[in-house]
C-alpha positions, 0 to 999 in steps of 0.5 A, spaced: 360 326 693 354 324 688 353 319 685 350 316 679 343 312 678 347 304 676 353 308 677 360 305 679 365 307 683 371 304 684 376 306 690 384 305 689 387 305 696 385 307 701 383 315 702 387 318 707 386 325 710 378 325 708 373 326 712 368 321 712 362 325 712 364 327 704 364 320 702 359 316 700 354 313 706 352 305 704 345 308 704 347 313 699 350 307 694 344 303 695 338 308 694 343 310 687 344 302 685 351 304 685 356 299 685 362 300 690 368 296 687 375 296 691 381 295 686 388 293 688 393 295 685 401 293 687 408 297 688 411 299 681 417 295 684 413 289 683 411 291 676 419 293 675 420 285 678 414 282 672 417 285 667 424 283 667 422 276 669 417 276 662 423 279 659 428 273 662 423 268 660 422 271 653 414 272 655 411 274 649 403 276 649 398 273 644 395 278 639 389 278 635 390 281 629 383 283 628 383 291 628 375 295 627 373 302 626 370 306 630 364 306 626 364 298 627 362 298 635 358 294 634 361 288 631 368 290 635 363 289 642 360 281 638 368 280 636 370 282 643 364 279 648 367 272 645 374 273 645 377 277 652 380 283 652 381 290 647 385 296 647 384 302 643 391 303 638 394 310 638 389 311 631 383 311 635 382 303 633 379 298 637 384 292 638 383 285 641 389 284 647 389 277 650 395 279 655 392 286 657 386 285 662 387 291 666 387 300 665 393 302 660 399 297 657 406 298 657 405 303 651 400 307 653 394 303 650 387 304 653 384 296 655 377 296 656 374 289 659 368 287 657 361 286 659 355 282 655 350 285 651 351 292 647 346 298 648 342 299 641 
């Protein structure tokens, strides 16, 4: 598997029935200044569980309103790196999301975390 130059790779559960010469050695990710990042992720039963107790609860997530074009990535990133999370609505739009931290919500909506600084 190659990696990029200051690539990430990011490994969910362990892969079963790989060899080990196909994946990607220590030295590999070192000469390529990768970043190798494990990610958990829990059972659906667990999901299943957390919904019906926000549900139960009347749980409500806190939503900036702030909406930005595409064209406005730059201000959408400043906006972004001093509050916490986004997601990108069904019409291409960059919106803040205080509840959602990670990969896709409920609805389909893509969240991005942040990162500082802004590539010109």
């Amino acid at each position: 598997m190659p990696q990029v130059y200051e690539g990430v790779i990011s490994v969910i559960g362990f892969p079963g029935g790989v060899k080990a010469e196909d994946q990607p050695s220590v030295m590999d990710t070192l000469s390529n200044i990768c970043t190798v990042r494990g990610v958990y992720v829990d059972s659906k039963a667990l999901m299943r569980d957390m919904n019906r107790a926000i549900e139960a609860n009347d749980i409500h997530p806190v939503v900036d309103e702030t909406v930005f074009r595409i064209d406005q990535a730059r201000q959408a990133y400043e906006y972004m790196w001093a509050q916490a999370f986004w997601k990108v609505d069904d019409q291409g739009q960059l919106r803040n999301d205080m509840f959602l931290q990670y990969g896709e919500s409920l609805d389909g909506q893509v969240t991005l975390p942040c990162r500082k600084g802004f590539p010109d």
